[in-house]
C-alpha positions in Angstrom: 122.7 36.9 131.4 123.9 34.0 134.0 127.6 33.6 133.9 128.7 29.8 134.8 131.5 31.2 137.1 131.6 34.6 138.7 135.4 36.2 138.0 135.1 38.3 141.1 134.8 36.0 143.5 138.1 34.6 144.1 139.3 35.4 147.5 141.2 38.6 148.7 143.8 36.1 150.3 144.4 34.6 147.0 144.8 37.8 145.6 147.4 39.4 147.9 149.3 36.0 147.9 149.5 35.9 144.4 150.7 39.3 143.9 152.8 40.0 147.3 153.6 36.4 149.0 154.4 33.8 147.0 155.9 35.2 143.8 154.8 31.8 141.8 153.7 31.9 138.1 149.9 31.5 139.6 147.8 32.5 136.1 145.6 30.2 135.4 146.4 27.5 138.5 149.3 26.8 136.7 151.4 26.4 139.7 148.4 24.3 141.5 148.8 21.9 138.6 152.9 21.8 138.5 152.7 20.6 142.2 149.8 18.1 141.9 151.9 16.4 138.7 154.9 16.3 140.2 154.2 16.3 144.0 156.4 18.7 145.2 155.7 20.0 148.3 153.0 22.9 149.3 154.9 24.5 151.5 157.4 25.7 149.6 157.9 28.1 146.6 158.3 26.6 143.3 161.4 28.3 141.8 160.6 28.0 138.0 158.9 30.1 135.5 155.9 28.6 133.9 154.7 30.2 130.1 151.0 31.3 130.5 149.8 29.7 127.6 150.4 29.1 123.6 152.0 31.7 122.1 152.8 32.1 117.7 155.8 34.5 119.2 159.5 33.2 118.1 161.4 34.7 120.9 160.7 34.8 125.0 158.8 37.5 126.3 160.4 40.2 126.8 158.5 40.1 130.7 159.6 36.2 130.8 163.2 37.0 130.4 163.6 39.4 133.6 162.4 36.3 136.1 164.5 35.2 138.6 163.8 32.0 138.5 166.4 29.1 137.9 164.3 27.3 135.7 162.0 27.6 132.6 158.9 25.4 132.0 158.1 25.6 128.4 155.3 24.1 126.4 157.4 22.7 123.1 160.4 22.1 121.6 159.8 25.6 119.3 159.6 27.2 122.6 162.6 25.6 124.1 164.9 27.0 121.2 163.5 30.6 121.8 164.7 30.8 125.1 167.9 28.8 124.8 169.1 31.5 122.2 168.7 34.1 125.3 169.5 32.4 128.3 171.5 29.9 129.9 168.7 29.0 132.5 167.6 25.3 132.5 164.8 24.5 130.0 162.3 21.8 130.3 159.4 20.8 128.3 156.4 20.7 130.7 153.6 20.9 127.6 150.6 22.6 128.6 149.4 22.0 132.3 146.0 22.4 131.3 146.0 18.9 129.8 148.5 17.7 132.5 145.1 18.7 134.6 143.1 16.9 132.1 144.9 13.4 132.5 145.5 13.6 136.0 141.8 13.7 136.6 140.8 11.7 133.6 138.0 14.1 132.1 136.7 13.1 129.1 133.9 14.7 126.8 130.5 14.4 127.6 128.6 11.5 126.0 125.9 13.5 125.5 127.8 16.7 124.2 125.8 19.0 121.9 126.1 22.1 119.7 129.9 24.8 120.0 131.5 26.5 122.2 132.8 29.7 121.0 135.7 31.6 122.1 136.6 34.7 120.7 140.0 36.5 120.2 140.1 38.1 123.8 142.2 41.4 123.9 144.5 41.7 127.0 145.8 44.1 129.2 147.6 46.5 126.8 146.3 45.4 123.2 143.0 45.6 122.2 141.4 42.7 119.8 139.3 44.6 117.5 136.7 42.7 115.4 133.0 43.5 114.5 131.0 41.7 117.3 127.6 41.6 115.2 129.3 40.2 112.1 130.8 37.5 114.2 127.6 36.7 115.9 125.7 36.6 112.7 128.6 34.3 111.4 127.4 32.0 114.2 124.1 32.7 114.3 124.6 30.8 110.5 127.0 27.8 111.7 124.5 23.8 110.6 122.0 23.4 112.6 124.0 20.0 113.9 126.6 23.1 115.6 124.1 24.4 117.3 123.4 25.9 119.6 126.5 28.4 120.2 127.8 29.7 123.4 130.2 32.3 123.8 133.2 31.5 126.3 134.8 35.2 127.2 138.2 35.5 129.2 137.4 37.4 132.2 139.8 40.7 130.7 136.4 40.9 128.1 134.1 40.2 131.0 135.7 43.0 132.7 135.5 45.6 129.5 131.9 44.6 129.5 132.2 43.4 126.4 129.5 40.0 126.9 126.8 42.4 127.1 126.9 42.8 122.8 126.7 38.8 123.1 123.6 39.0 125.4 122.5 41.7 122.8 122.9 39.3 119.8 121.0 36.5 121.9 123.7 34.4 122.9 124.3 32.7 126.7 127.7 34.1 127.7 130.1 32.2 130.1 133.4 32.8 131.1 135.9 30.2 133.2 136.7 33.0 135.5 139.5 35.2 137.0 142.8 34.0 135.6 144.2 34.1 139.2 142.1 31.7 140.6 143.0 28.1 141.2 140.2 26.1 139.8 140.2 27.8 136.3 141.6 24.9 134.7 138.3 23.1 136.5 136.2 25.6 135.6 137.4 25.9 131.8 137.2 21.6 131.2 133.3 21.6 132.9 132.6 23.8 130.1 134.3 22.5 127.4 133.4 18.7 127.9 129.5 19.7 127.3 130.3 20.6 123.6 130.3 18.6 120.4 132.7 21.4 118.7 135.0 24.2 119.7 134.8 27.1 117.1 137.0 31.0 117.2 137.9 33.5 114.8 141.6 33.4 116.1 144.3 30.9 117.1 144.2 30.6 120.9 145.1 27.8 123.9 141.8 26.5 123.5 142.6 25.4 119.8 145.1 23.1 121.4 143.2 21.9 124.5 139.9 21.2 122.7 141.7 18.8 120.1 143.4 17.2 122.5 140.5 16.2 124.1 139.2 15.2 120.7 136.5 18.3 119.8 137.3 19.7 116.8 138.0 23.1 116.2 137.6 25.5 113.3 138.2 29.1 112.4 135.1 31.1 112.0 134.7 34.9 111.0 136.4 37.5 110.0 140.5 37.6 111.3 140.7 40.2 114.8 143.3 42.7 114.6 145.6 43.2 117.7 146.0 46.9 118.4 149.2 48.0 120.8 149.0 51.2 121.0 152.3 52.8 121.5 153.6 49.4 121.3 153.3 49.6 125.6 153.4 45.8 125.3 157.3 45.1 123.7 156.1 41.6 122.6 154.2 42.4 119.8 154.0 45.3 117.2 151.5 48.1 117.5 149.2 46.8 114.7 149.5 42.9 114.3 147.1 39.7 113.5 148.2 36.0 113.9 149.1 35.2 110.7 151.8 38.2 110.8 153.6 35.5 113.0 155.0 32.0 111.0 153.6 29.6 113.5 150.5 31.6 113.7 149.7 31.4 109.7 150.5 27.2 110.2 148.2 27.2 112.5 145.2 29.4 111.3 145.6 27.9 107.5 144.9 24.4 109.3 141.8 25.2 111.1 140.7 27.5 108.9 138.5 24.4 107.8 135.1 26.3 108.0 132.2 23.9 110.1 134.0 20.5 110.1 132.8 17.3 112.5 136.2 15.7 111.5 140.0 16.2 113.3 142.9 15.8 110.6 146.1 14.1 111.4 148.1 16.9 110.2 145.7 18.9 112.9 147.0 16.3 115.5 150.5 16.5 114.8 150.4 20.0 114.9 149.1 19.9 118.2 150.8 17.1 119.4 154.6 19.2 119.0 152.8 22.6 119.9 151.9 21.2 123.7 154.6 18.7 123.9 153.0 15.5 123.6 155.8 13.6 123.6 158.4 15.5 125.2 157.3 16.6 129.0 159.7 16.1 131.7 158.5 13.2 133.8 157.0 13.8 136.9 159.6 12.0 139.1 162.3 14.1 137.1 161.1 17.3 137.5 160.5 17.1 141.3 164.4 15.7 142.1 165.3 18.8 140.0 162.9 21.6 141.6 163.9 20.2 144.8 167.7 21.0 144.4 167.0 24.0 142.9 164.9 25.6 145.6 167.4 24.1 148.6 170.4 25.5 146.8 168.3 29.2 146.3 167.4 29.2 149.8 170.7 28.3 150.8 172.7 31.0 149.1 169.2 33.5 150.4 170.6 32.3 153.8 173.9 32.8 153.6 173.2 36.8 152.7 170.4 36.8 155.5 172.2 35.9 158.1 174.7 38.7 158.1 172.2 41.4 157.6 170.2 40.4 160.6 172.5 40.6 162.7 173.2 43.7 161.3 169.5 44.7 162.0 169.2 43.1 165.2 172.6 45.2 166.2 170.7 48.5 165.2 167.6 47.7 167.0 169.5 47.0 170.3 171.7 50.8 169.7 168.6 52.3 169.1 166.7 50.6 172.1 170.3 51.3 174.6 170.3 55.0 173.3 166.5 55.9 174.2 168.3 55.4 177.9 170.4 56.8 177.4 171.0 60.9 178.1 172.5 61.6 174.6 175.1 64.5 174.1 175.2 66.2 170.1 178.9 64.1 170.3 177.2 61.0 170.6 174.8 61.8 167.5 177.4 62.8 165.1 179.3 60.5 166.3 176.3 57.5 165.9 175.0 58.7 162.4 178.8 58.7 161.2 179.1 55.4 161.7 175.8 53.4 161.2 176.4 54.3 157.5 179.2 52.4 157.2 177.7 49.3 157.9 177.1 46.6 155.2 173.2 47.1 153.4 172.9 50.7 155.4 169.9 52.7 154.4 168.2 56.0 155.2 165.1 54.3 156.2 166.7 52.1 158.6 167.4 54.3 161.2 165.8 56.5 164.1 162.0 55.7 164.0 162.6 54.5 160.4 163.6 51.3 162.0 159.9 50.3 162.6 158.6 51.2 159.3 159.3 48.3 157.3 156.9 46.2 158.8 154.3 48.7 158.8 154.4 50.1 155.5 154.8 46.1 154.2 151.7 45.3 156.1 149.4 48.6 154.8 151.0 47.9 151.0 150.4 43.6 150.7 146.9 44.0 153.2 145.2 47.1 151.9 147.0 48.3 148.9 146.9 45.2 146.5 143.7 44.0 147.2 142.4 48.0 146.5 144.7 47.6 143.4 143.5 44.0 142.0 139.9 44.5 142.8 140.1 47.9 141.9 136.3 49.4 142.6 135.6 53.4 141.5 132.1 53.5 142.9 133.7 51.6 146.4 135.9 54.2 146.8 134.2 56.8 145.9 131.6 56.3 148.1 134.1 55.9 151.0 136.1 59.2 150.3 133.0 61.2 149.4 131.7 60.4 153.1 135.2 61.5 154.6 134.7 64.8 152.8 131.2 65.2 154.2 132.3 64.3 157.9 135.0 67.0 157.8 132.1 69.8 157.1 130.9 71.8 159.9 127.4 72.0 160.8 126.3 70.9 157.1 127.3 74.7 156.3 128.0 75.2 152.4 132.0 75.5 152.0 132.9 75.3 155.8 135.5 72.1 156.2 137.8 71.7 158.3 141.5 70.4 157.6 141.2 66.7 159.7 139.4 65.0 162.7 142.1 66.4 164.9 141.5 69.6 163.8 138.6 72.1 164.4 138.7 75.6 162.3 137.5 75.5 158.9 139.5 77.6 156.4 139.4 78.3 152.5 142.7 76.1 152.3 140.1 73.0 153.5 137.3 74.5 151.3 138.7 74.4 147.9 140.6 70.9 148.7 136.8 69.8 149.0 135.5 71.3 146.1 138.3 69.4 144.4 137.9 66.4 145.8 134.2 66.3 144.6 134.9 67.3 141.1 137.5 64.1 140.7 134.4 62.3 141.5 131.8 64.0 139.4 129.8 65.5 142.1 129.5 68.8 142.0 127.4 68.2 139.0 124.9 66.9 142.7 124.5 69.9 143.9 122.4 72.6 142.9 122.7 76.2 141.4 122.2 78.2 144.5 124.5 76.5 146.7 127.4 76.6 144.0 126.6 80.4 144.3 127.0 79.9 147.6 130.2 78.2 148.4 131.4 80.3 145.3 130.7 83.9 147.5 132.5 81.8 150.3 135.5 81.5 148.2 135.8 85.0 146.9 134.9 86.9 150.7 138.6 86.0 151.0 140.0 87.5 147.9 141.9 91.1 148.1 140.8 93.3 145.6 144.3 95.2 145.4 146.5 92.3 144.3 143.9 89.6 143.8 145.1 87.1 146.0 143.5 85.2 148.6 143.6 85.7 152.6 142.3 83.7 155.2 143.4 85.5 158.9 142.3 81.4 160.1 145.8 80.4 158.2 147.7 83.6 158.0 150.9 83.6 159.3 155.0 85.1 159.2 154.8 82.3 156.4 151.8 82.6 154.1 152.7 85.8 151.8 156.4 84.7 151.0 155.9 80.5 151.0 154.8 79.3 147.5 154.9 75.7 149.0 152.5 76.6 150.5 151.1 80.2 151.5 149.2 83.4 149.4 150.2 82.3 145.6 149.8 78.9 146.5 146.3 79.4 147.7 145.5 81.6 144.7 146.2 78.5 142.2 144.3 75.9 143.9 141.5 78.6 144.9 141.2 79.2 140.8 140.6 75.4 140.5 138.0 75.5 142.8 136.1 78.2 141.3 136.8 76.7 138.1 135.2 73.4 139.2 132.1 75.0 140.4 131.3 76.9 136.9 132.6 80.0 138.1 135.4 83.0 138.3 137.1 84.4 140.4 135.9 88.1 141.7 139.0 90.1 140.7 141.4 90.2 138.2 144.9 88.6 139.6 146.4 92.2 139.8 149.8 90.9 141.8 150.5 89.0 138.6 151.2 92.5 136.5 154.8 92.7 138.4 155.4 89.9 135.7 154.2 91.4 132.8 157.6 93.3 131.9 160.3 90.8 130.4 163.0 93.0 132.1 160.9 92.4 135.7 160.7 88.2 134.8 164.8 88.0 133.7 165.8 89.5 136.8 163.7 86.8 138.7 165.2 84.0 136.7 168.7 85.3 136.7 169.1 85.8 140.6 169.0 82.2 140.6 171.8 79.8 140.1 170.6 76.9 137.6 174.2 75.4 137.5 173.5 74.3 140.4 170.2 73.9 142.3 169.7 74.5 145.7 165.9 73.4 146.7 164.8 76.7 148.5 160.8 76.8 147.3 162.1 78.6 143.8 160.6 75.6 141.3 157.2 76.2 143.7 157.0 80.3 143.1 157.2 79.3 139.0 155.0 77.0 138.8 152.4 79.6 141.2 153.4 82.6 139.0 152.8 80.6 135.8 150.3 78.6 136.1 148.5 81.6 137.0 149.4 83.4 134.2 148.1 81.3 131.8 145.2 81.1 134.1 144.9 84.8 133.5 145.8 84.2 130.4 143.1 81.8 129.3 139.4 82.8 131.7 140.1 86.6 132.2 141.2 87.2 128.4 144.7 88.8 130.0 146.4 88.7 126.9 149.7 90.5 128.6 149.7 87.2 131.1 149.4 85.4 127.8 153.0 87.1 126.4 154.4 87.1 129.7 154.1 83.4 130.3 155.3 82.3 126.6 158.3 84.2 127.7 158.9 82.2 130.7 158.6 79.0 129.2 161.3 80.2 126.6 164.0 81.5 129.3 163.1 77.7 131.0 163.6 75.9 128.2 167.0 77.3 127.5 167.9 76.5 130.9 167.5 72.6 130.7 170.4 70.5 130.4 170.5 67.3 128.1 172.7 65.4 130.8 169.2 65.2 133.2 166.8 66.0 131.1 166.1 68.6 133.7 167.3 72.1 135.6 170.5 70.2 136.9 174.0 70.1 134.7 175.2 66.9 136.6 173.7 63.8 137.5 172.8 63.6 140.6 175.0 61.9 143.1 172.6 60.3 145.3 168.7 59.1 145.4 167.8 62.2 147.5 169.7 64.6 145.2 167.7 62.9 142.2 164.4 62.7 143.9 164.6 66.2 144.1 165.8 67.3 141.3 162.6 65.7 139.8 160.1 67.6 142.2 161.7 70.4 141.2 161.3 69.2 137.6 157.7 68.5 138.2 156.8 72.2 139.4 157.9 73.5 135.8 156.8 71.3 133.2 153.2 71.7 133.7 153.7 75.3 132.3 155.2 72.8 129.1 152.6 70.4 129.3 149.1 72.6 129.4 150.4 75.3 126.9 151.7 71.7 124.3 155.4 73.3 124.1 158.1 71.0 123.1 159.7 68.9 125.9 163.3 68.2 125.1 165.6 65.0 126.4 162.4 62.9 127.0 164.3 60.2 127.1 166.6 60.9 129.4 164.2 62.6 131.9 161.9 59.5 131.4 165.3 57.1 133.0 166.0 59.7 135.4 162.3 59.3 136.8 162.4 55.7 136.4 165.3 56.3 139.0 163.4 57.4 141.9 160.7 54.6 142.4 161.5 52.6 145.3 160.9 49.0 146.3 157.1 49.7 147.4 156.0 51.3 144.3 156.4 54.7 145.7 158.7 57.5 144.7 160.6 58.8 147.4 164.1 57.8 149.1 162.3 56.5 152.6 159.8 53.5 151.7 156.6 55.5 153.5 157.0 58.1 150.2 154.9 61.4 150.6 151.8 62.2 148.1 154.2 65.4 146.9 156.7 62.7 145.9 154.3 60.7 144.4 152.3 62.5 141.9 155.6 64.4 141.0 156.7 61.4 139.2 153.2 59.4 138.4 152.2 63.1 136.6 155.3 63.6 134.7 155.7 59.8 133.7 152.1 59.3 132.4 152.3 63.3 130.6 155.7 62.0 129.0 154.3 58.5 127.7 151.9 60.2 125.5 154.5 62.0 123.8 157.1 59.3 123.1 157.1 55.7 123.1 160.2 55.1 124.9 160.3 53.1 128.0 156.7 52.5 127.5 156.2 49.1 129.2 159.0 50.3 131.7 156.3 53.1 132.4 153.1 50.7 132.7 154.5 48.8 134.6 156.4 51.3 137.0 152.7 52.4 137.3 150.9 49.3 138.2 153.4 49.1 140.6 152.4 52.8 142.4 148.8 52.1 142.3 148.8 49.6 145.6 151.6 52.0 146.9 149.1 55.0 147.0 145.8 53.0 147.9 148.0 51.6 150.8 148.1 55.4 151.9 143.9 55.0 152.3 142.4 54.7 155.5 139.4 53.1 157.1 137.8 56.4 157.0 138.1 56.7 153.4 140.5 59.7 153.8 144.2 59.6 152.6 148.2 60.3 154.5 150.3 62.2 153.5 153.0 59.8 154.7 152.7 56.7 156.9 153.8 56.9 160.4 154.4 60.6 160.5 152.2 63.4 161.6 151.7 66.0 159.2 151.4 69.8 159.3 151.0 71.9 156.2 151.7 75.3 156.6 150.0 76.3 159.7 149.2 74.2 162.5 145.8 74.9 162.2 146.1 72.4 159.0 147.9 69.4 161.0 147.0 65.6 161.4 148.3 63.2 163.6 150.5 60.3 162.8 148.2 57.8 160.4 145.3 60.2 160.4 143.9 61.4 156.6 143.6 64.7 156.0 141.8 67.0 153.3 144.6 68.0 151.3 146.2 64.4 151.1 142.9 63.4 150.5 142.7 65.1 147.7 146.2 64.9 146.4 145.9 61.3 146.5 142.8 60.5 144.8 144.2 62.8 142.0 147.3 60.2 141.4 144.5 57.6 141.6 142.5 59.2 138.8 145.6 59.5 136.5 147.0 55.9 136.7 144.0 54.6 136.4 143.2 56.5 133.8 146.8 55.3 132.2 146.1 51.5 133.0 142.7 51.3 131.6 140.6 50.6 134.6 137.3 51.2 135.8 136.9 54.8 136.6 134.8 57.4 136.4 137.1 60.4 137.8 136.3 63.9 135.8 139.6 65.8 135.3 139.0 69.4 134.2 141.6 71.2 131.9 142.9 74.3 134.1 146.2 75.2 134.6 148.1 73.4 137.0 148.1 70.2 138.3 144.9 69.2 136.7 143.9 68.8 133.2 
């Protein structure tokens, strides 16, 4: 198969200006075509709203209506009522740019035109257009020989799905107009419609409109596609709809349903005519004078605001700049970090060496992370991280890794983030029998026989047994994920886990703490260690005491939850950092919910609550350079909740989409991963410590786990294995 235009090759710099520069309506070249007709000027920001394209809907999308945009472009009068009823923006009737394009650069049908051009119902990036490819293709296949031959035109979301190859299959040429996002696809779309006699789908689409207009007639062919949205995560439409559900989409698909026809009806015309706004677009002339004054009058109120708050900034730079002089007394602190508060627009990452960050963090999240996000590649990155991994091995020895560049001892705390590093990417499946023995007898040299846990003198320290954060049951958890991953068990039973077993020993645990009111001192950390390994123990070493135990854990947690949060907290929280983490403390005890399938009460509230803590750059933590803990506390409870409820779905989706740049932002060169930009990082021991920007194992692996969730959420390519264990990972 030869595709006429090749959707991946639009430029990166298009790509990051479209999602992180310009914030224009670019699908399509839309906003290309808007300047052209009306000649306003490149340099600045068009501040309207354009709609993508036809739609049967009666109401705005619900997407549309949160722009913040002055002004709406619509393509009819119908659609100018539908938003009048919900906002008080201006409204103008633009029609559709595509044939705006079309008569500004006079392109006309090919004289010699011959045979259809096919488009099918495409799905899009939440619903799913389900029809049976073969029977369509065998419809077409029997079209009059005067419509032949058929070529399939597929929107680049189908391209992407893979979906031409069943085409190819059925022996049709398959084309496609491109990536949405790139500037020439109106271009791209006419130089393939022009070389056709007829225009044929088995839906109602754009192209109905755009090939009559250009005087190709259209009909309906095959069977009608239904439109499945799961979960309804797009709020626009129902879960299971077609387009005669919708008034304007029965109109429309009873005239064309016309089978093979040569001829365009004037009641086809008409239709068309007050679907794209024939007769009613704002004149070019107009709509400049009125884009103009609405951008100046925008900016100038932007400016207004902007002033003040540079100063502001540009007053905190100097203090910070005069106090590095300075010798500073604990009087002069207090006395500094009582007062910067109070200033207008004050935030926690806007001081100390926060004041840099900004800048940074903007530049890793618009440079790195959206283009890894929008040209998302599994193999790419793969590849990349795998060859980290492999550089932080010592001498090529099986299960010998040490913790970062900077760092030189390898330790079983390294090991097992490798081992679960690989399986995310399906590789252990690459390497043979005997070395899996191997790095398996590796793993288990460290394990005690007299309480079962694991101990590495390389990271012991005053710390280790008496940490869960990190330390001895910490270790144990992830180490039974890496023996898991590699086919195998551990040596000995988890005997430090039978101090649990008696209910009398577990309520005593619970009860010394105070869940009126939480204090954040590695608690949530020592139940998720203790429980997850007791259903561990539970589950692959047939404990079935572990089993009792744990059921009666979840119980006593359940009955500690409060319906205000949705979480162990009686009051909502009072601040972003007092929310933030109540969640990770949140996060550490639901797992036990989630793996055994135990009913999660208040979903709705604990879904707005974690809402609550994403920030401006798609991370989830109260500074913009948020940590991977922060991260996958929220991206792992968010996705686990979605499935069970379909509240806040697109709210969810689209919180998501959002994290994804955020955390590829936190890649590096090397292919390894931070655990928080501009800071150095030491976990647990300094002997598992990286430098400021430098990746490190466990990140490494921490991050590619949040990577293989959302994109397992969004739909994207992947091929990430996730292994059901308890944890953080099934």
């Amino acid at each position: 198969m030869k595709l006429f235009y090749d959707h991946n090759n639009t430029s990166n710099k298009d790509l990051i200006m479209r999602l992180a520069s310009s914030n224009e309506m670019s699908d399509y070249g839309f906003n290309t075509i808007i300047r052209n007709y009306c000649g306003f000027p490149k340099m600045l920001t068009l501040p309207c709203h354009i709609e993508h394209g036809w739609t049967p809907l009666d109401e705005p999308l619900v997407t549309d209506l949160k722009t913040d945009k002055d002004l709406i472009l619509v393509f009819s009068k119908r659609r100018k009522k539908a938003w009048e009823i919900k906002t008080k923006k201006q409204i103008f009737i633009i029609g559709a740019p595509f044939i705006l394009f079309r008569k500004m650069h006079d392109i006309q049908k090919d004289a010699n035109a011959k045979g259809t051009i096919a488009f099918p119902d495409h799905s899009a990036t939440f619903i799913e257009s389900k029809f049976e490819i073969n029977t369509f293709c065998e419809k077409l296949n029997k079209l009059p020989q005067e419509f032949q031959p058929v070529i399939i035109c597929l929107h680049s979301d189908d391209i992407q799905r893979g979906v031409e190859e069943k085409y190819v299959q059925n022996g049709f040429k398959v084309v496609t107009a491109g990536s949405r996002y790139d500037s020439n696809f109106a271009r791209n779309f006419y130089d393939l419609l022009k070389k056709n006699q007829y225009s044929t789908s088995n839906s109602i689409g754009s192209f109905t409109f755009y090939s009559i207009e250009m005087d190709i007639p259209f009909f309906i062919t095959g069977d009608l596609p239904l439109n499945d949205n799961p979960n309804k995560i797009d709020p626009n439409y129902p879960a299971i709809s077609t387009i005669i559900d919708f008034p304007i989409g029965k109109k429309a698909y009873d005239l064309f349903n016309t089978g093979p026809t040569k001829e365009i009806l004037p009641e086809q015309i008409e239709f068309v005519s007050e679907e794209v706004g024939f007769k009613d677009y704002i004149k070019a002339e107009e709509l400049n004078r009125i884009l103009i004054k609405i951008y100046f009058k925008r900016r100038f109120k932007e400016i207004i605001k902007f002033i003040p708050s540079q100063i502001i900034n540009f007053v905190r730079h100097f203090i910070k700049i005069i106090i590095k002089k300075i010798i500073r007394t604990n009087l002069f602190n207090k006395l500094l970090l009582k007062l910067l508060p109070k200033l207008p627009n004050y935030s926690s990452a806007a001081f100390s060496d926060n004041i840099f960050l900004i800048d940074k963090v903007s530049f890793n999240y618009y440079s790195k992370g959206i283009e890894k996000a929008v040209q998302f590649n599994f193999e790419n990155l793969s590849n990349k991280t795998i060859s980290y991994i492999n550089k932080l091995n010592i001498n090529d020895k099986i299960g010998l890794y040490k913790y970062s560049y900077s760092s030189f001892d390898p330790s079983i705390y390294s090991s097992v983030f490798a081992v679960n590093t690989l399986s995310l990417y399906g590789k252990i499946k690459n390497i043979d029998l005997k070395q899996k023995e191997k790095w398996v007898k590796y793993l288990n040299s460290f394990q005690s026989e007299s309480d079962g846990l694991f101990y590495d003198p390389t990271v012991q320290n005053n710390i280790f047994c008496n940490s869960d954060w990190w330390g001895a049951r910490h270790l144990a958890l992830l180490t039974i994920m890496a023996l898991n991953n590699l086919g195998f068990l551990p040596k000995y039973k988890l005997k430090f886990l039978e101090n649990y077993y008696a209910k009398s020993n577990i309520t005593s645990w619970l009860d010394s703490f105070d869940w009126e009111k939480i204090t954040y001192n590695d608690f949530d950390n020592k139940v998720m260690n203790i429980g997850c390994l007791l259903q561990y123990s539970r589950d692959f070493l047939d404990d079935k005491r572990a089993g009792i135990a744990v059921n009666y854990l979840i119980d006593y947690l359940k009955s500690k939850i409060f319906p205000e949060t949705g979480m162990w907290c009686s009051k909502h929280p009072e601040s972003k950092n007092e929310l933030s983490k109540i969640v990770q403390f949140a996060y550490h005890l639901y797992p036990l919910f989630f793996y055994d399938n135990r009913e999660i009460k208040y979903k709705e509230t604990l879904i707005d609550n974690i809402l609550l803590t994403q920030n401006i750059m798609g991370g989830f933590g109260v500074t913009f350079n948020s940590s991977a803990c922060e991260d996958i506390d929220s991206i792992d409870l968010l996705i686990r909740l979605s499935k069970l409820t379909d509240y806040r779905s697109y709210d969810i989706a689209n919180s998501l989409k959002k994290t994804l740049p955020w955390v590829l932002s936190n890649m590096n060169k090397d292919g390894g991963f931070v655990f928080r930009r501009n800071k150095t990082w030491r976990y647990g021991h300094q002997r598992m410590s990286a430098m400021k920007n430098e990746s490190c194992i466990f990140s490494t692996w921490f991050r590619t786990l949040s990577i293989a969730y959302i994109t397992k959420f969004l739909g994207l390519e992947q091929g990430y294995f996730i292994n059901k264990i308890p944890g953080y990972e099934f």
